[in-house]
Predicted model as a PDB file, atoms N, CA, C, CB and O in Angstrom, pLDDT in the B-factor column:
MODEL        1                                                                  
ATOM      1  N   UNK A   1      -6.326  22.618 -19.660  1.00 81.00           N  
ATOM      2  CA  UNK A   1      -6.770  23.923 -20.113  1.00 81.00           C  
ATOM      3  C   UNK A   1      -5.593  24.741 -20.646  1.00 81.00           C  
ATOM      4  CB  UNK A   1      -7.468  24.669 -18.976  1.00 81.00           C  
ATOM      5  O   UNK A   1      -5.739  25.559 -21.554  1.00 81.00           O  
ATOM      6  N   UNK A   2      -4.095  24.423 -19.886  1.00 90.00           N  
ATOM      7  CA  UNK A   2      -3.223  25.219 -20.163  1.00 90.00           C  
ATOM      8  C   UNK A   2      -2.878  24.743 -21.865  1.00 90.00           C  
ATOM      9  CB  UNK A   2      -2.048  25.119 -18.998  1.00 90.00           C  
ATOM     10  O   UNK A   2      -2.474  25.622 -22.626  1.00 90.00           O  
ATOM     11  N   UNK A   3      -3.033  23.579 -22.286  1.00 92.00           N  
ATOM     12  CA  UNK A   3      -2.290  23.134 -23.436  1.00 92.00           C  
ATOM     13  C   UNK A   3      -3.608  23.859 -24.783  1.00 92.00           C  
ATOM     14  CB  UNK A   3      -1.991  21.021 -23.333  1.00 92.00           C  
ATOM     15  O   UNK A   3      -3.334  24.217 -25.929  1.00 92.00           O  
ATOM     16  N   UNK A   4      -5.027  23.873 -24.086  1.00 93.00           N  
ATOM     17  CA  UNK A   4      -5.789  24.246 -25.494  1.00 93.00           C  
ATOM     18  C   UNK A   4      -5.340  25.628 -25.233  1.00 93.00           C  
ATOM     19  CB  UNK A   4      -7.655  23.963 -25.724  1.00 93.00           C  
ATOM     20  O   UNK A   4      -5.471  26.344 -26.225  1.00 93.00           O  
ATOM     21  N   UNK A   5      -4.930  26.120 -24.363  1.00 93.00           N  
ATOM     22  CA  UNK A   5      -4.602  28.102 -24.863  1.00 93.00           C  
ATOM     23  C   UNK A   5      -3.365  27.782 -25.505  1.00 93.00           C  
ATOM     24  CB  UNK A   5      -4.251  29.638 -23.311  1.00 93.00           C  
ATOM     25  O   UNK A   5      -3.057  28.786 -26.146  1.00 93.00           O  
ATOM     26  N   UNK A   6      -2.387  26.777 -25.678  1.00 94.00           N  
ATOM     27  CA  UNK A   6      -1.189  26.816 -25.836  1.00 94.00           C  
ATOM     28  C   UNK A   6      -1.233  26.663 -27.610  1.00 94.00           C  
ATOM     29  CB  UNK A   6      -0.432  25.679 -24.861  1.00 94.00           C  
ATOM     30  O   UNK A   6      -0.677  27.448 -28.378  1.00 94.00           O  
ATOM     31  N   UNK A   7      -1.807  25.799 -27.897  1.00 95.00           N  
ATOM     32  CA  UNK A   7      -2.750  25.408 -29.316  1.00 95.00           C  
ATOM     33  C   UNK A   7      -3.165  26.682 -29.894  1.00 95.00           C  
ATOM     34  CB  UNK A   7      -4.248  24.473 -29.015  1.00 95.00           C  
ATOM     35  O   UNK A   7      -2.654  27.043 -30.954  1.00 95.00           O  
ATOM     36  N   UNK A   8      -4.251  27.574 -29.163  1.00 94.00           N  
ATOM     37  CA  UNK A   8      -5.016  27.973 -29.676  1.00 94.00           C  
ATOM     38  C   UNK A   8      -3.493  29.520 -30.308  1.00 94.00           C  
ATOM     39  CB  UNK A   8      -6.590  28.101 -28.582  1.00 94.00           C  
ATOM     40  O   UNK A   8      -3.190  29.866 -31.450  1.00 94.00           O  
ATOM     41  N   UNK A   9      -2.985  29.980 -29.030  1.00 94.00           N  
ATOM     42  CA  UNK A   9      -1.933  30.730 -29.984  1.00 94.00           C  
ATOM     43  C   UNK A   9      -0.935  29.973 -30.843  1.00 94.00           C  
ATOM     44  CB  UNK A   9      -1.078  31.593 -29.162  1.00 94.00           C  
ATOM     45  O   UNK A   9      -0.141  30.695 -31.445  1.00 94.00           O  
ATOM     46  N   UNK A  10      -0.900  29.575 -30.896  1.00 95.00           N  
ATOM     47  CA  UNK A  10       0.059  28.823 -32.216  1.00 95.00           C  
ATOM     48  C   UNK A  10      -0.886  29.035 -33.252  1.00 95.00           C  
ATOM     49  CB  UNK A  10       0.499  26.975 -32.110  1.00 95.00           C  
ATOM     50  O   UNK A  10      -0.594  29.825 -34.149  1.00 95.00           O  
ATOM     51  N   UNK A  11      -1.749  28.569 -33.260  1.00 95.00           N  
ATOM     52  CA  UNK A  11      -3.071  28.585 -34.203  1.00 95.00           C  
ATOM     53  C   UNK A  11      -3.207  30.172 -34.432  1.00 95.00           C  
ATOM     54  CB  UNK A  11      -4.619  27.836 -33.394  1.00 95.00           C  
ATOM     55  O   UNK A  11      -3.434  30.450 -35.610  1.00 95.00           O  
ATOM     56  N   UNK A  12      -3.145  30.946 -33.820  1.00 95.00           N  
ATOM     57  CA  UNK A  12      -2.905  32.709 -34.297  1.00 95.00           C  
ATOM     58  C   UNK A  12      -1.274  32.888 -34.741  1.00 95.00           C  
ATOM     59  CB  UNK A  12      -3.245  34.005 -32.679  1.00 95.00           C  
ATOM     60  O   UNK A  12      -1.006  33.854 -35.456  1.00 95.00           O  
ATOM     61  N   UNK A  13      -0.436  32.184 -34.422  1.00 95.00           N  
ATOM     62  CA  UNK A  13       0.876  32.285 -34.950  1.00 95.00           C  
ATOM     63  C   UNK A  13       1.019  31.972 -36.602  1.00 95.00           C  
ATOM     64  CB  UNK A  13       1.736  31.292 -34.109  1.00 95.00           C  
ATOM     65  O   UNK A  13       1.553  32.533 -37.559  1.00 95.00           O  
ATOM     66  N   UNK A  14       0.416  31.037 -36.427  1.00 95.00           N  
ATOM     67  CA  UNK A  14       0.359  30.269 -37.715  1.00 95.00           C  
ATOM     68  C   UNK A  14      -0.521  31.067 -39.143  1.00 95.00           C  
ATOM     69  CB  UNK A  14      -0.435  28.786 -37.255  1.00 95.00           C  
ATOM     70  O   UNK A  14      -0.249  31.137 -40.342  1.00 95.00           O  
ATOM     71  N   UNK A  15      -1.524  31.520 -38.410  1.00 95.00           N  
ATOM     72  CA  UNK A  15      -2.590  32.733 -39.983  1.00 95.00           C  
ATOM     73  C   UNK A  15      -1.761  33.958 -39.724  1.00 95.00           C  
ATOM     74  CB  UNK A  15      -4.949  33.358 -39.669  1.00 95.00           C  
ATOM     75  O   UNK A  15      -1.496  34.807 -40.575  1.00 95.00           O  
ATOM     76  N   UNK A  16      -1.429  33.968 -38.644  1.00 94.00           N  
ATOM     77  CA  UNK A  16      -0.183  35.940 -38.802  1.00 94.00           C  
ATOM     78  C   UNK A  16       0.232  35.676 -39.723  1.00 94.00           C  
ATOM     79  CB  UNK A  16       1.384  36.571 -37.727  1.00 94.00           C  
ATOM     80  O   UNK A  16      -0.100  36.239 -40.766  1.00 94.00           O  
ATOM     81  N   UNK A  17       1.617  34.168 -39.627  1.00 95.00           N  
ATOM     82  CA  UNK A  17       2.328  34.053 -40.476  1.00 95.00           C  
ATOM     83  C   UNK A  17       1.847  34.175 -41.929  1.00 95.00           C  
ATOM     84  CB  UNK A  17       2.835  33.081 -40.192  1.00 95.00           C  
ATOM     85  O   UNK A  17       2.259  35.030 -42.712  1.00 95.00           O  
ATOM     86  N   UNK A  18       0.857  33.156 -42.233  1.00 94.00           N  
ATOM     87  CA  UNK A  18       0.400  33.275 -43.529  1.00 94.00           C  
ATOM     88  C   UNK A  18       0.027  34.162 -44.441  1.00 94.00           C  
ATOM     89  CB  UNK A  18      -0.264  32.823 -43.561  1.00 94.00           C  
ATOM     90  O   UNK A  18       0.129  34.247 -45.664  1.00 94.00           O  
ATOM     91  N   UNK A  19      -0.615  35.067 -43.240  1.00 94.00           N  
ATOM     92  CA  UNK A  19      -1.062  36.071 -43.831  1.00 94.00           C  
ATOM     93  C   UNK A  19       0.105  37.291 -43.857  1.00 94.00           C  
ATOM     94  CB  UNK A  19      -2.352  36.390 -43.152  1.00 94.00           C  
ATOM     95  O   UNK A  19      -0.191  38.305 -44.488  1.00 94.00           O  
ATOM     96  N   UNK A  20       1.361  37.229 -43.223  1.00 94.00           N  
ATOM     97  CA  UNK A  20       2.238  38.137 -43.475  1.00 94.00           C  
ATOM     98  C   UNK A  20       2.916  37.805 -44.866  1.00 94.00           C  
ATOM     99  CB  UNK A  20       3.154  38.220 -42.339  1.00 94.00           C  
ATOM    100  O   UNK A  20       3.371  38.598 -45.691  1.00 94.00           O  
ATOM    101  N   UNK A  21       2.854  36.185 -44.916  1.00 94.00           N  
ATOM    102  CA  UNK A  21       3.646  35.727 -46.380  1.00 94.00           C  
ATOM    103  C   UNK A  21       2.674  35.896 -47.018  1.00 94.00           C  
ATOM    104  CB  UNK A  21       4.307  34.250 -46.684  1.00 94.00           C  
ATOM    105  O   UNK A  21       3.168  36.495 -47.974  1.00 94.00           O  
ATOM    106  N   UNK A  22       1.210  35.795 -47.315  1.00 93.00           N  
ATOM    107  CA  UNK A  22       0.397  36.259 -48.492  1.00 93.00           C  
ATOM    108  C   UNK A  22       0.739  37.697 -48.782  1.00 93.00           C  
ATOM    109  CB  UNK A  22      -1.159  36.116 -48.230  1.00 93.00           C  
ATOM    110  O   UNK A  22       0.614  37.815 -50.001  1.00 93.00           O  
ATOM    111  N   UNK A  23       1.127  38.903 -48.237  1.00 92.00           N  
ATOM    112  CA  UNK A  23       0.940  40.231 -48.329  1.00 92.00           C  
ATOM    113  C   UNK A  23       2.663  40.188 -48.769  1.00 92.00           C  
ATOM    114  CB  UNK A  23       0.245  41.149 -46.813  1.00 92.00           C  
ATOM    115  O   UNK A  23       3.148  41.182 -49.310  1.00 92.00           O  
ATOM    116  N   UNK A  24       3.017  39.683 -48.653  1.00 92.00           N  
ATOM    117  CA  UNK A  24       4.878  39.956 -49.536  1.00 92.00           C  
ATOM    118  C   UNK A  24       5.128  38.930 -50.555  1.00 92.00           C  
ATOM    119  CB  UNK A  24       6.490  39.691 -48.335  1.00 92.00           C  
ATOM    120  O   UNK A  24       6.243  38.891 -51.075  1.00 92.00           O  
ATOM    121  N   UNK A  25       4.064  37.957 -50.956  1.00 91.00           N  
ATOM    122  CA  UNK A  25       4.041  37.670 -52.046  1.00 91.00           C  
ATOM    123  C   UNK A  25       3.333  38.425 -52.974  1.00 91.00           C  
ATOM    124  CB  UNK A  25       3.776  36.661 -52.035  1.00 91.00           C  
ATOM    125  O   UNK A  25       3.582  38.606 -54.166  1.00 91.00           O  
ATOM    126  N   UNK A  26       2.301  38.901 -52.196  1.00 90.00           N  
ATOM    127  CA  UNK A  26       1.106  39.886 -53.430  1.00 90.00           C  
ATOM    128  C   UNK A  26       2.383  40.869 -53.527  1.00 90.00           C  
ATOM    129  CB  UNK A  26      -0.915  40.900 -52.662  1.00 90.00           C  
ATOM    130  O   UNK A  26       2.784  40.843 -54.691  1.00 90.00           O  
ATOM    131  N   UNK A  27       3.205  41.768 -52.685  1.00 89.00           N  
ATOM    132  CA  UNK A  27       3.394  42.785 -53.187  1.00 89.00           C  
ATOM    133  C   UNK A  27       5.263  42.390 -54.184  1.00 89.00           C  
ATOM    134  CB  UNK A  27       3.196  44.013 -51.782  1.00 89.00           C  
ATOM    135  O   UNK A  27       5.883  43.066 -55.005  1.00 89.00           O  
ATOM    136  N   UNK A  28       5.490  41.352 -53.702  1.00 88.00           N  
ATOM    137  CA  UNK A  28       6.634  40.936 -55.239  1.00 88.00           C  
ATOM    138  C   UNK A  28       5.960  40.646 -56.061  1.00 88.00           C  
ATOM    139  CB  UNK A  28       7.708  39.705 -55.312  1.00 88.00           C  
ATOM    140  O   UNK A  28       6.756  40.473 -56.985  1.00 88.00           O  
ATOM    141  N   UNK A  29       4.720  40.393 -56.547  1.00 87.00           N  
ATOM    142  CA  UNK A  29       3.752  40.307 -57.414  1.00 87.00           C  
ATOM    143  C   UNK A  29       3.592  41.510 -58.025  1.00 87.00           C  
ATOM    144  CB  UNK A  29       2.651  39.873 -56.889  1.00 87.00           C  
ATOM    145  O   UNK A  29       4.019  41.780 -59.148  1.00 87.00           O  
ATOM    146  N   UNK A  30       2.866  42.380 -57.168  1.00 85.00           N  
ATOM    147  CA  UNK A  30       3.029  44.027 -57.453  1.00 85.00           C  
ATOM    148  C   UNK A  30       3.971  44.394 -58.537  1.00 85.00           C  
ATOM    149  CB  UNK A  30       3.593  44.818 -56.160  1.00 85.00           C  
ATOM    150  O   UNK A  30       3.938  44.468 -59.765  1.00 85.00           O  
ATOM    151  N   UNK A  31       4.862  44.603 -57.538  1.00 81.00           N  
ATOM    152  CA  UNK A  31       6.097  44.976 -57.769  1.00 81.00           C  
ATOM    153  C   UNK A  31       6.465  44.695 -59.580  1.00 81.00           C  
ATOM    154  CB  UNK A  31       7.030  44.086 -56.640  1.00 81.00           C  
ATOM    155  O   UNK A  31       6.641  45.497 -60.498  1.00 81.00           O  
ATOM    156  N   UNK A  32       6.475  42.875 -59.522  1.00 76.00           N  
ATOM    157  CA  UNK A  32       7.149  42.136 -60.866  1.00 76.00           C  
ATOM    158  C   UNK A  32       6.008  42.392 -61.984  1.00 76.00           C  
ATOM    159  CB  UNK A  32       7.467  40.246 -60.633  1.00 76.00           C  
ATOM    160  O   UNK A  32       6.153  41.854 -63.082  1.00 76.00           O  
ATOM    161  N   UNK A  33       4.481  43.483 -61.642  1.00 68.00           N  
ATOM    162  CA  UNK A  33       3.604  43.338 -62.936  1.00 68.00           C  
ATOM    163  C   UNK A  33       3.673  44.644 -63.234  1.00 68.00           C  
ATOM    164  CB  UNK A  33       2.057  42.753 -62.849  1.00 68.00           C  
ATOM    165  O   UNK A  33       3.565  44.981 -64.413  1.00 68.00           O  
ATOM    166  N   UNK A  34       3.827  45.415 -62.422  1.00 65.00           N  
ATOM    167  CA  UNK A  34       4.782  47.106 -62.623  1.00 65.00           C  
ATOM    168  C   UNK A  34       5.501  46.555 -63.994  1.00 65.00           C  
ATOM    169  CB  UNK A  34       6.352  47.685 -60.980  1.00 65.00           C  
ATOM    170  O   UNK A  34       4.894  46.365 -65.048  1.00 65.00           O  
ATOM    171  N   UNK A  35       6.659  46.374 -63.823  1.00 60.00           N  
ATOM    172  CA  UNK A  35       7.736  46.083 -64.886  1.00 60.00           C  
ATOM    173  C   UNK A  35       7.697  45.419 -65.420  1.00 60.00           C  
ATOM    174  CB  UNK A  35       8.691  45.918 -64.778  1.00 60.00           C  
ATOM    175  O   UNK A  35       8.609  45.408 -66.246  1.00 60.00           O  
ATOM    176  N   UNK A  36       6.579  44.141 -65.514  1.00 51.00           N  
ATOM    177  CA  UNK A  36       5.892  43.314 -66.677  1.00 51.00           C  
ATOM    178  C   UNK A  36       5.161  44.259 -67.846  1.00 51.00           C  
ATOM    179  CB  UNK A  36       4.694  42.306 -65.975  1.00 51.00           C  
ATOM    180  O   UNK A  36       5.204  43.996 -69.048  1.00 51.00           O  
ATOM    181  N   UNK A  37       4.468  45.432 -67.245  1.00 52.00           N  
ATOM    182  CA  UNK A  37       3.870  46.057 -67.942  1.00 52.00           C  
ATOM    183  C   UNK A  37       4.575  46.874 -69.066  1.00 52.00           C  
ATOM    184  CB  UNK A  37       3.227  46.649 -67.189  1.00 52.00           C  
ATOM    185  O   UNK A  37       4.302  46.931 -70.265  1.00 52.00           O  
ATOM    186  N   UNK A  38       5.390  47.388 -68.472  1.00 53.00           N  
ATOM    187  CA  UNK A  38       6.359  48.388 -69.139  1.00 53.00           C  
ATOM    188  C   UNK A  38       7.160  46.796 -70.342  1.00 53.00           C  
ATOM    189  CB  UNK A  38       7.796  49.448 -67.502  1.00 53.00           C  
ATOM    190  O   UNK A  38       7.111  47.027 -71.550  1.00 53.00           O  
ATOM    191  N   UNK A  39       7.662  45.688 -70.001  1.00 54.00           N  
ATOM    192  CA  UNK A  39       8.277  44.939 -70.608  1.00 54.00           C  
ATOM    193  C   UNK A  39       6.984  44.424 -72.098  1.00 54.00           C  
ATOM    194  CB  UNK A  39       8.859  43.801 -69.398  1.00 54.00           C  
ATOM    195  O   UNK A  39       7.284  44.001 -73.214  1.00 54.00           O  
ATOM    196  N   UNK A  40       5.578  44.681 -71.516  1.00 54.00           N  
ATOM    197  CA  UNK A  40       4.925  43.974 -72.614  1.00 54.00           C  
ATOM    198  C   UNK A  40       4.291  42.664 -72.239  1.00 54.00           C  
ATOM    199  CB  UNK A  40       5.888  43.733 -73.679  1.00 54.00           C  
ATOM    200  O   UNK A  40       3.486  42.121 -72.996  1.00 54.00           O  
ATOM    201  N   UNK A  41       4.667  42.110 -70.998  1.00 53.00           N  
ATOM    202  CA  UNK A  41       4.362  40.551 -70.555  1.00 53.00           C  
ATOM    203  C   UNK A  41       3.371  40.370 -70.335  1.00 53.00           C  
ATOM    204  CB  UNK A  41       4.877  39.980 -69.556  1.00 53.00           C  
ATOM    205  O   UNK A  41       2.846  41.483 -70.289  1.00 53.00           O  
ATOM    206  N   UNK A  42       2.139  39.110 -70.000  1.00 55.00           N  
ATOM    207  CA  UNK A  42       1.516  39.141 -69.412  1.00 55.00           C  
ATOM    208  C   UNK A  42       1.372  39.305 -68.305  1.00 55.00           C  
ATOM    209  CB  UNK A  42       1.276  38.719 -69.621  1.00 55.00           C  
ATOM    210  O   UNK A  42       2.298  38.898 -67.604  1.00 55.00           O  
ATOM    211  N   UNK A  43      -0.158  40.147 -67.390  1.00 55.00           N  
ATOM    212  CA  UNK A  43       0.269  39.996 -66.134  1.00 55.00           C  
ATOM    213  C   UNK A  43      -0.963  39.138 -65.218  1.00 55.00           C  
ATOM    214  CB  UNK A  43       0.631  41.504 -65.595  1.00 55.00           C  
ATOM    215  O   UNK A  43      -2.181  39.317 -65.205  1.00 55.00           O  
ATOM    216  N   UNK A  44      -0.168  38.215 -64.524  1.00 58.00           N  
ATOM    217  CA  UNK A  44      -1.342  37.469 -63.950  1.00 58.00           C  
ATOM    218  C   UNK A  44      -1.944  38.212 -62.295  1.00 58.00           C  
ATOM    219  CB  UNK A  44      -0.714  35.712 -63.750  1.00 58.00           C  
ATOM    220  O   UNK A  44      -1.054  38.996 -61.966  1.00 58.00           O  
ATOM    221  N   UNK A  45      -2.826  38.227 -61.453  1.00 58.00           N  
ATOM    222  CA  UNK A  45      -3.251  38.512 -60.896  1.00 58.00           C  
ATOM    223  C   UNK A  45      -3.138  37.468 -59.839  1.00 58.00           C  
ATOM    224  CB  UNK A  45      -4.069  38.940 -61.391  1.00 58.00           C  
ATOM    225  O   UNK A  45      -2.992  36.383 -60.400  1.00 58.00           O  
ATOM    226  N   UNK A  46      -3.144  37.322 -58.338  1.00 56.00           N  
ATOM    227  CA  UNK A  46      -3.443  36.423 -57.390  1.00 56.00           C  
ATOM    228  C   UNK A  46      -4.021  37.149 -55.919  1.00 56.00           C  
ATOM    229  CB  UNK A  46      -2.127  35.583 -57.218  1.00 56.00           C  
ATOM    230  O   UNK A  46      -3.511  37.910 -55.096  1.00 56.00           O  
ATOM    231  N   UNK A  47      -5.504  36.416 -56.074  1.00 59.00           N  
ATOM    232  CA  UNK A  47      -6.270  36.808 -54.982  1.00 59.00           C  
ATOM    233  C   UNK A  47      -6.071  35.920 -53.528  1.00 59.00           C  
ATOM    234  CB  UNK A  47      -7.709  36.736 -55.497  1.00 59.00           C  
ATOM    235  O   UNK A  47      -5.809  34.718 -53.487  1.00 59.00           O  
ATOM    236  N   UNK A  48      -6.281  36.917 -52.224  1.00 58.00           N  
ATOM    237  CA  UNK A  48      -5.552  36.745 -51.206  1.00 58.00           C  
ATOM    238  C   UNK A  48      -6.646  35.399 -50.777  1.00 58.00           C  
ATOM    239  CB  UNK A  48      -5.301  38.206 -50.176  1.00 58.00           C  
ATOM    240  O   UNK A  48      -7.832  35.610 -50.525  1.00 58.00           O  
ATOM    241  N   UNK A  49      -6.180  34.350 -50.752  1.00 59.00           N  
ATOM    242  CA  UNK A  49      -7.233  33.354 -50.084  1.00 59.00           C  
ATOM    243  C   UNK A  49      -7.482  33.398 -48.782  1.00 59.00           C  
ATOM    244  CB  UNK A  49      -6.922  32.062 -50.237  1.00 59.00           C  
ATOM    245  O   UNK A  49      -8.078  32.383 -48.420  1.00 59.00           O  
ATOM    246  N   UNK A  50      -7.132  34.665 -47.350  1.00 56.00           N  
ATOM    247  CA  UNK A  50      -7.596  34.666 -46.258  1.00 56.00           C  
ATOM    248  C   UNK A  50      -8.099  35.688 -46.220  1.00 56.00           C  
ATOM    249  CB  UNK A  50      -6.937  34.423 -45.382  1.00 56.00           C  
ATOM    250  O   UNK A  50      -7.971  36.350 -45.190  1.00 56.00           O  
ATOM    251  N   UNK A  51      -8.822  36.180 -47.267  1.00 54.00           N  
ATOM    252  CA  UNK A  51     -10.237  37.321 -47.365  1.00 54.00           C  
ATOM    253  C   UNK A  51     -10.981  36.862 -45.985  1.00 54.00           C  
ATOM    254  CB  UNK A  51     -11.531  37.038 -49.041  1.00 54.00           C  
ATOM    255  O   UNK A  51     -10.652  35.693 -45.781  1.00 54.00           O  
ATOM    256  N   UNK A  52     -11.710  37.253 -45.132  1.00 55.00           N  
ATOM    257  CA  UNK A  52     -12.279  36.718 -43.868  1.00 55.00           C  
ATOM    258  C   UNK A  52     -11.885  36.081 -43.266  1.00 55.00           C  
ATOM    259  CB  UNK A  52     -13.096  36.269 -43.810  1.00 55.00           C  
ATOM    260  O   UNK A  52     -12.818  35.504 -42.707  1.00 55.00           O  
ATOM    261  N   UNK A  53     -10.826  35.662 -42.876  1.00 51.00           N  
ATOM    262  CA  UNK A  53     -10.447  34.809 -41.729  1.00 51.00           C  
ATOM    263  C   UNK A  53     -10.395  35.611 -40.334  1.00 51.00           C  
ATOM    264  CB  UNK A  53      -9.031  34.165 -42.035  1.00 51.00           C  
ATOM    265  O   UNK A  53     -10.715  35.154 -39.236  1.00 51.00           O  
ATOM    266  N   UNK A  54      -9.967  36.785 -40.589  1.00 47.00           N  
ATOM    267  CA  UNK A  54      -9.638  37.742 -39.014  1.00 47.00           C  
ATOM    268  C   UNK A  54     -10.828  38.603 -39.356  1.00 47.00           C  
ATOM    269  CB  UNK A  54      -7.827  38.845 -38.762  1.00 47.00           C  
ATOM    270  O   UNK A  54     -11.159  39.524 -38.608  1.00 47.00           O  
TER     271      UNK A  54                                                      
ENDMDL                                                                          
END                                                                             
């Protein structure tokens, strides 16, 4: 019993993480279509793929 709770937080360690690196990639994303705009570039968009998970 002790090892599936041991699993199961890692398994919440693991979507924090992801989901802390999805939210600082969207926002250097942000950030780089700010000053894409002003440059003229295209700007691409990327949607968060853990919409519903928590």
């Amino acid at each position: 019993m002790q090892k599936l709770g041991m699993c199961i937080e890692l398994v919440r360690m693991a979507v924090n993480f992801v989901i802390v690196f999805v939210r600082a990639v969207d926002l250097v994303i942000n950030e780089g279509s700010s000053s894409a705009l002003s440059a003229r570039s295209p700007v691409y968009t990327v949607s968060s793929p853990l919409v519903g998970v928590l």
